[in-house]
C-alpha positions as MATLAB code, in Angstrom:
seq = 'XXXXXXXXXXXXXXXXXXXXXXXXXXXXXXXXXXXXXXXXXXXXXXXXXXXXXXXXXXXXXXXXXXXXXXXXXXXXXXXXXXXXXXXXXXXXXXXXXXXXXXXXXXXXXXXXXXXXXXXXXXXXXXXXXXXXXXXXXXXXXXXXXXXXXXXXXXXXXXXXXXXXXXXXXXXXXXXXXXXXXXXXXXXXXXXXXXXXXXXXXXXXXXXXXXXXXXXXXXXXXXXXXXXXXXXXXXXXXXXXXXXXXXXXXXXXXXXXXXXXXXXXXXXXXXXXXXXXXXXXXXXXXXXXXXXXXXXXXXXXXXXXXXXXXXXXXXXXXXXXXXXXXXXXXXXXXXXXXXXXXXXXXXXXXXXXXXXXXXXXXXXXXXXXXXXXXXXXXXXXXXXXXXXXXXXXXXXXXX';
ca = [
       0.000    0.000    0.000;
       1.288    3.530   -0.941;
       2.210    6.078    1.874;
      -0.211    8.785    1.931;
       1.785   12.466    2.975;
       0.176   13.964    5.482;
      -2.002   16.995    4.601;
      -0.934   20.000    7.585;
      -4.024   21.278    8.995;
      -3.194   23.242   12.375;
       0.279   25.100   11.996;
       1.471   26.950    7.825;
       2.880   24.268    6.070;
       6.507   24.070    5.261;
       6.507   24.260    1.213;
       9.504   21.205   -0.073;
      11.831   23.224   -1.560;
      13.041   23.040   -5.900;
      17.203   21.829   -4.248;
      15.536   18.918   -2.911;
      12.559   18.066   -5.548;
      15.526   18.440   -8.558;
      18.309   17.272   -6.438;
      21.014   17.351   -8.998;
      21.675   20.895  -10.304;
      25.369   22.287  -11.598;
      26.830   26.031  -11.428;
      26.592   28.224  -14.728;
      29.207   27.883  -17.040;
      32.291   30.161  -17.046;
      33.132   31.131  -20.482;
      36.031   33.214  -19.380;
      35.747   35.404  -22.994;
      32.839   36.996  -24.239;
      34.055   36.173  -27.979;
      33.119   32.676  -28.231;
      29.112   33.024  -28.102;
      27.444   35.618  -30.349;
      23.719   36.237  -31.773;
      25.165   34.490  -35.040;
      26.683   31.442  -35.856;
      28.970   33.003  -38.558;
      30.437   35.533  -36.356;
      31.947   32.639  -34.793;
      33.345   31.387  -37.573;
      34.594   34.406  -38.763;
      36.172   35.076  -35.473;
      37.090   31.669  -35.530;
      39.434   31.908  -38.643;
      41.238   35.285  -37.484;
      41.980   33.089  -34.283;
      43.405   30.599  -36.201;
      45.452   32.300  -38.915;
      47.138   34.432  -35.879;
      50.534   34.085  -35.540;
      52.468   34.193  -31.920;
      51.699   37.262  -29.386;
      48.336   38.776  -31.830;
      47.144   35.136  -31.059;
      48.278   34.935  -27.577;
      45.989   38.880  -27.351;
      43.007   37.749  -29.672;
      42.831   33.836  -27.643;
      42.482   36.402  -23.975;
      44.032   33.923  -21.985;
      42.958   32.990  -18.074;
      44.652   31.205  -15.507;
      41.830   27.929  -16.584;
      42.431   28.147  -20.362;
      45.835   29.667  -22.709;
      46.757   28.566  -26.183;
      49.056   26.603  -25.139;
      46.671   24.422  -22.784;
      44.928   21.420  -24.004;
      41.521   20.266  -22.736;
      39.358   17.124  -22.870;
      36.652   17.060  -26.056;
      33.048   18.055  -24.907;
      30.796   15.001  -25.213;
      28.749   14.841  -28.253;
      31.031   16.946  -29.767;
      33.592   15.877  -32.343;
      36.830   14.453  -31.381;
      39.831   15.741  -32.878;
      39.800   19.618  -31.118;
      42.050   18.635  -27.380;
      45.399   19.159  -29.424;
      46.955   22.228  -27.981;
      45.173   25.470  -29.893;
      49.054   26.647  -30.845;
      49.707   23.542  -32.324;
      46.456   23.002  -33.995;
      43.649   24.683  -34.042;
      41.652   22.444  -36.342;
      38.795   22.986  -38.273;
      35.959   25.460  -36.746;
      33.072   23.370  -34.728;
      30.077   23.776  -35.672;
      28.494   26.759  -33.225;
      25.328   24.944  -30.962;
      22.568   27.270  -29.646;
      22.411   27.828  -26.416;
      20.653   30.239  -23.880;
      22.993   33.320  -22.853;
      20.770   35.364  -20.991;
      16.871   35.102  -19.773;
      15.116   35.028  -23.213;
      18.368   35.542  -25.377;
      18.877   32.396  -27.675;
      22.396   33.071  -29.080;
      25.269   30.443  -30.803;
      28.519   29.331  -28.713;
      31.425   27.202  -30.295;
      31.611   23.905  -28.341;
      35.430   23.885  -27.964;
      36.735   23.170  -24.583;
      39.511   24.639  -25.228;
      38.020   27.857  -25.693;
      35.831   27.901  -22.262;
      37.164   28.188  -18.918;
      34.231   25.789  -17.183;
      32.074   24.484  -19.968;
      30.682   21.818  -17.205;
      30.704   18.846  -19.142;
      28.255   16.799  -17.360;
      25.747   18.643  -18.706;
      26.712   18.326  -22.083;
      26.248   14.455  -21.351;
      22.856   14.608  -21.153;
      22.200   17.436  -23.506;
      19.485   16.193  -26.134;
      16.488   16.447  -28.092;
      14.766   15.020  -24.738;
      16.155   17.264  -22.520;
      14.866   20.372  -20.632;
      17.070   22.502  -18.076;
      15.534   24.081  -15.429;
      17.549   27.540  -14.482;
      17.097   28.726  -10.616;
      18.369   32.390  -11.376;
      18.580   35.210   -8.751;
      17.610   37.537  -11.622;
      14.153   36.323  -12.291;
      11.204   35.848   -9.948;
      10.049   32.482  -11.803;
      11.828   30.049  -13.722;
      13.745   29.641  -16.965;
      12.965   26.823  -18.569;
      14.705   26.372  -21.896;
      15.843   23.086  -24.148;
      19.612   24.734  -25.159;
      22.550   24.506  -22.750;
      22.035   27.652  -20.541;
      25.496   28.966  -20.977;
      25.281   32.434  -19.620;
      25.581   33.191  -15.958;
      21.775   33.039  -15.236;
      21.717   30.543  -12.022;
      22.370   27.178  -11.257;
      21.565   24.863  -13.799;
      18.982   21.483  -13.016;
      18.575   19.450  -16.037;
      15.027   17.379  -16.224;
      16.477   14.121  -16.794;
      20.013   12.427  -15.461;
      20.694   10.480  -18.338;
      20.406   10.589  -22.072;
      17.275    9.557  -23.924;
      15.196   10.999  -21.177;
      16.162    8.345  -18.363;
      15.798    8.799  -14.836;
      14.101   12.224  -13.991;
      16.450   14.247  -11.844;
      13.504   14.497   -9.082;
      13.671   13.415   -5.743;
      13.475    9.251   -5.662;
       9.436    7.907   -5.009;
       8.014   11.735   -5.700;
       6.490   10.231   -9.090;
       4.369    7.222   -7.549;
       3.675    9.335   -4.456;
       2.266   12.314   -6.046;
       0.506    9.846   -8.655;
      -0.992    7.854   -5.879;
      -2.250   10.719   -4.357;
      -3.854   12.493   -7.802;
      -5.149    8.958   -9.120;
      -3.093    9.820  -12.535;
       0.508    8.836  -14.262;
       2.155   11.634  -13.704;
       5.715   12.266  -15.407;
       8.842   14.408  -14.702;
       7.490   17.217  -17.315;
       4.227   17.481  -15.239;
       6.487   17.953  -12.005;
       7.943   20.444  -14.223;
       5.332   22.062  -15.211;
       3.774   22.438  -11.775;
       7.025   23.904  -10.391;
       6.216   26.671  -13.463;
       3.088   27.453  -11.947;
       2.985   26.912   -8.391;
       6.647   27.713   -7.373;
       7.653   30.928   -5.550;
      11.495   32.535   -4.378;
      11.090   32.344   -0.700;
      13.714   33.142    2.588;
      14.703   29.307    2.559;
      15.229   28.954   -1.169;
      13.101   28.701   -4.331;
      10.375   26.559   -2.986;
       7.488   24.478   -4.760;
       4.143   23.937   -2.400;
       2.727   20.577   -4.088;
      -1.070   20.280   -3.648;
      -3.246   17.797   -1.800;
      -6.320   18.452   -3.934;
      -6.129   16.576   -7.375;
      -8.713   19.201   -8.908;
      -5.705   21.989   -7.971;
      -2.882   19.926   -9.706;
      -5.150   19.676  -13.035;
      -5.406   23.181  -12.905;
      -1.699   24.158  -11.871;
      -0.416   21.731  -14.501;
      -3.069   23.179  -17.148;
      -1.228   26.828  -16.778;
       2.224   25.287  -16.506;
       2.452   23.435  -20.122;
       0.971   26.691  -21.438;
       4.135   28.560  -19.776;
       6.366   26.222  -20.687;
       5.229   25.898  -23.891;
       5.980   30.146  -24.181;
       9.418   29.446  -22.702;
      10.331   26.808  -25.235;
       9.509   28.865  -28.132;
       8.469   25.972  -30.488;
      11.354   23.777  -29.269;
      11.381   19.710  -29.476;
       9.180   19.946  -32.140;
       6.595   22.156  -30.818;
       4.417   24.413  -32.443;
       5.836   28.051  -32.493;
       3.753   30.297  -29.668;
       1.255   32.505  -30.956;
      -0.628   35.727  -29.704;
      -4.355   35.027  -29.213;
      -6.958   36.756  -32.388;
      -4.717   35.842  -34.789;
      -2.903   39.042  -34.072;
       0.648   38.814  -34.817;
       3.999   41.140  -35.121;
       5.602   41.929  -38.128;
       7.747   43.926  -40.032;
       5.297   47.370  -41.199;
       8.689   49.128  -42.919;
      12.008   47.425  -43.360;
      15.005   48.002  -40.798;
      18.151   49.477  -42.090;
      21.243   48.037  -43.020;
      22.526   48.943  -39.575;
      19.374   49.963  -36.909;
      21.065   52.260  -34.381;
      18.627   52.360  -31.492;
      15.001   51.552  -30.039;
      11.964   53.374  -29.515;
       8.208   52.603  -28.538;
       4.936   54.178  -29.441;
       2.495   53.041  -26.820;
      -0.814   53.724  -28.640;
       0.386   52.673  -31.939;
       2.077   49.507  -30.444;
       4.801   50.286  -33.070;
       8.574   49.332  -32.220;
      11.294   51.191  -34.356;
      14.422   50.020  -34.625;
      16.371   52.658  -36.924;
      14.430   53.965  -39.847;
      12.567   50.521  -39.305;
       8.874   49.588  -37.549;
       7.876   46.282  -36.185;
       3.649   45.944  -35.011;
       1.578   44.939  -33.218;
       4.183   44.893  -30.679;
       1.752   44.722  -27.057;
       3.230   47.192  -24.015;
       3.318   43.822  -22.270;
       6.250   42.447  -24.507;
       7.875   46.026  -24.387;
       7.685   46.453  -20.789;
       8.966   42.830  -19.516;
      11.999   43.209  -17.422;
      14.525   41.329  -15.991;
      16.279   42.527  -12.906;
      15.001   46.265  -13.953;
      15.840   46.289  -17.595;
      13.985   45.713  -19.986;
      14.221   41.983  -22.158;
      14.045   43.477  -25.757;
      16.504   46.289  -25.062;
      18.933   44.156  -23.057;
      18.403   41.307  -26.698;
      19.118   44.547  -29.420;
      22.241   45.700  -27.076;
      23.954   42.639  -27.528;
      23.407   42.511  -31.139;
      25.044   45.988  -31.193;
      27.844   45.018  -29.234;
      30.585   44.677  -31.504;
      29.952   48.066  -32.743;
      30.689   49.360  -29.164;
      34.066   51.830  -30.068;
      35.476   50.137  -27.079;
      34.916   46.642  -28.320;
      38.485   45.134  -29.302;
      39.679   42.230  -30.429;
      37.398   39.170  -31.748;
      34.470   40.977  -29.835;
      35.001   43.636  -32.665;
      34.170   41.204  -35.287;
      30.429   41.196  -36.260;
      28.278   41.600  -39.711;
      28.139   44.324  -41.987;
      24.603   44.402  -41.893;
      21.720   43.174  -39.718;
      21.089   39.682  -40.502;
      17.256   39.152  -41.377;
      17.773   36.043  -39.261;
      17.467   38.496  -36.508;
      14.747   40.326  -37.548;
      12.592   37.150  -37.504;
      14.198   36.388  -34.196;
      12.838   39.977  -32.798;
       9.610   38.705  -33.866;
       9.434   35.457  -32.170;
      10.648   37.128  -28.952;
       8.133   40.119  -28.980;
       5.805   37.044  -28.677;
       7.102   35.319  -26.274;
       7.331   38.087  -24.108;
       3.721   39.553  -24.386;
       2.243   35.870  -24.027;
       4.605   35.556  -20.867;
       2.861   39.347  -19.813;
      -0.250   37.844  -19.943;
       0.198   34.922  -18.157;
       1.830   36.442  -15.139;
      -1.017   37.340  -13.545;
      -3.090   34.187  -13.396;
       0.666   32.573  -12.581;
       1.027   35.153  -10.123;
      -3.096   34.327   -8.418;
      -2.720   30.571   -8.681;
      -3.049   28.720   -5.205;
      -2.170   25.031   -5.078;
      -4.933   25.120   -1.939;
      -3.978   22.481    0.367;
      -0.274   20.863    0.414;
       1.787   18.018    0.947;
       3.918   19.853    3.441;
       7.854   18.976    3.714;
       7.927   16.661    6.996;
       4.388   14.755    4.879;
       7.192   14.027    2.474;
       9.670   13.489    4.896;
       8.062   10.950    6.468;
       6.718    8.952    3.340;
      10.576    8.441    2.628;
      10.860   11.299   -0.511;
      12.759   13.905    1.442;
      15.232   14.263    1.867;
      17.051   12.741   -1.156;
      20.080   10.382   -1.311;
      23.432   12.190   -1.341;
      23.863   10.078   -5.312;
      20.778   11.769   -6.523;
      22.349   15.420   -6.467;
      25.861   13.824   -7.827;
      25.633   13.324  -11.758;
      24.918    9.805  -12.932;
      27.438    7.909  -14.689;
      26.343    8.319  -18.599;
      29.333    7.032  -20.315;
      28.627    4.238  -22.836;
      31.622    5.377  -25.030;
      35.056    6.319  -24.548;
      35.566   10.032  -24.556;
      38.871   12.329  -25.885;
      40.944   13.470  -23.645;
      43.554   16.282  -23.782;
      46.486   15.572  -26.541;
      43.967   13.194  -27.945;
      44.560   10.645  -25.360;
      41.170    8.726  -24.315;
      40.016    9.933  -20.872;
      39.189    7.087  -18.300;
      36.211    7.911  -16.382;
];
């Protein structure tokens, strides 16, 4: 017979909290030079090839060495990545990898060149379990929810808890029995993206930690779980396969006159809902999308600054390499966020009323043997079914 949690009548319950529901999360990556990610994959290989056809000290100045990573250093190959690159960079570079997307700030989808080499702590457990079934959940200080995004978060935007510990989608990263428990209690299957989804909706930053209050009332978890896949579907932004998000009465924004070569700054016309970038005009664009912030500045300013950034008169070096012109890649990419951001506008306020009514408190979980979890489940699981390069192309033995 299942353990039933115990629902806390007389004294507040005390909510479980997301370290111990996902016990296995890793630190942000360290990139250690801004140069290797960019809004475009063939800025990197553009920067790329000056790197490489560099000779001595302009190398040595472009490379912007650290005490983790120097030319001269060799490193182990990132898994799922192609062997051949742990050669020391001064002896050869190699061919340019092919530049993976991955998320470098909240709501910024940019391109980073999976050398390890290049990256000061690329954290290559996750890249173990990066694929098309994976989600990673980001806990960042800057937000008051949670990202949610199926790239490798490679900014610093929090610490990092990936859905699943193994490739394939094996073994949820949740705390061990939460699955049965909380399906025994709702009378459903339920799987790791519905715990997922309910942490979406339901959890809240608190003085302990980011904490999640599960509900004891199965009507509540329909409900939570109904407004969670609908903001995780926003987050993913047609990802895995999904449809594309979409702003409700078939409104939608486009381009009303075309950018310029080179778009110099931002401006918004409340009334009209008109963006302009430059000479150019992007509508409907909803005051919700313009206004969302992050940590007091605004998403859509904070995306078109780091497009500009290599036209800084400051920026030296690779970070000074950039197109001539503004890719029309990005235009469409303005468009897709404007709607991500004005569906995310609207849902914050039901996300922000939602009550999960009564809870499974932590010492109910505590006591049906969920919390707290085994010491292995917050270590990374042991993924390797294939040998993986090493520095100097020697095979590393893990």
């Amino acid at each position: 017979m299942a353990t039933i949690c115990r629902v806390s009548a007389d004294a507040p319950p005390q909510n479980p909290l997301l370290d111990d529901l996902m016990p296995w999360a890793v630190g942000s990556l360290s990139l250690g030079r801004a140069w290797v990610a960019a809004p475009d994959p063939a800025i990197l290989r553009t920067r790329w090839a000056a790197l490489a056809g560099a000779d001595g000290p302009e190398r040595e100045r472009l490379f912007r060495p650290t005490r983790a990573r120097t030319p001269a250093a060799g490193a182990a190959a990132l898994p799922g990545q192609r062997a051949g690159s742990t050669a020391r960079f001064t002896d050869t570079p190699g061919p340019c990898p092919d530049p993976v997307r991955v998320l470098r700030d909240p709501y910024d989808e940019q391109w980073l060149l999976p050398d390890q080499r290049l990256i000061d702590r690329a954290r290559p457990e996750l890249w173990r379990v990066l694929d098309e079934h994976q989600l990673f959940a980001v806990e960042s200080p800057q937000t008051a929810g949670l990202l949610v995004t199926a790239h490798l978060p490679a900014g610093r935007l929090g610490r990092i808890r990936p859905l699943h510990r193994r490739p394939g989608g094996a073994e949820p990263n949740l705390a061990p029995g939460l699955l049965p428990l909380l399906g025994d209690r709702y009378g459903t299957w339920v799987t790791p993206e519905d715990v997922l989804c309910w942490i979406l909706a339901a959890g809240r930053p608190g003085p302990r930690g980011y904490e999640v209050p599960l509900t004891a009332d199965p009507e509540r978890w329909r409900a939570g779980l109904e407004l969670g896949h609908r903001l995780l579907a926003v987050q993913l932004r047609g990802a895995r396969g999904g449809e594309a998000p979409r702003l409700p009465g078939g409104r939608r924004p486009y381009v009303r006159s075309a950018l310029p070569a080179w778009p110099r700054g931002l401006a918004y016309d409340p009334e009209s809902e008109t963006l302009s970038i430059g000479g150019g005009t992007v509508s409907p664009v909803p005051a919700g999308a313009w206004e969302y912030e992050v940590q007091g500045v605004r998403v859509l300013e904070a995306w078109f600054g780091a497009r500009l950034a290599h036209r800084d008169p400051e920026a030296d070096g690779l970070e000074a390499l950039g197109p001539a012109v503004w890719p029309q890649d990005w235009t469409s990419e303005l468009l897709a966020l404007v709607t991500t951001l004005a569906l995310l506008a609207d849902l914050a306020p039901e996300r922000a009323a939602f009550e999960p009514g009564p809870v499974l408190d932590d010492a109910g979980l505590r006591a049906a043997g969920v919390l707290p979890p085994p010491s292995w489940s917050r270590r990374p699981a042991s993924v390797l079914d294939h040998q993986e390069e090493g520095p100097g192309g020697q095979f590393a033995l893990l």
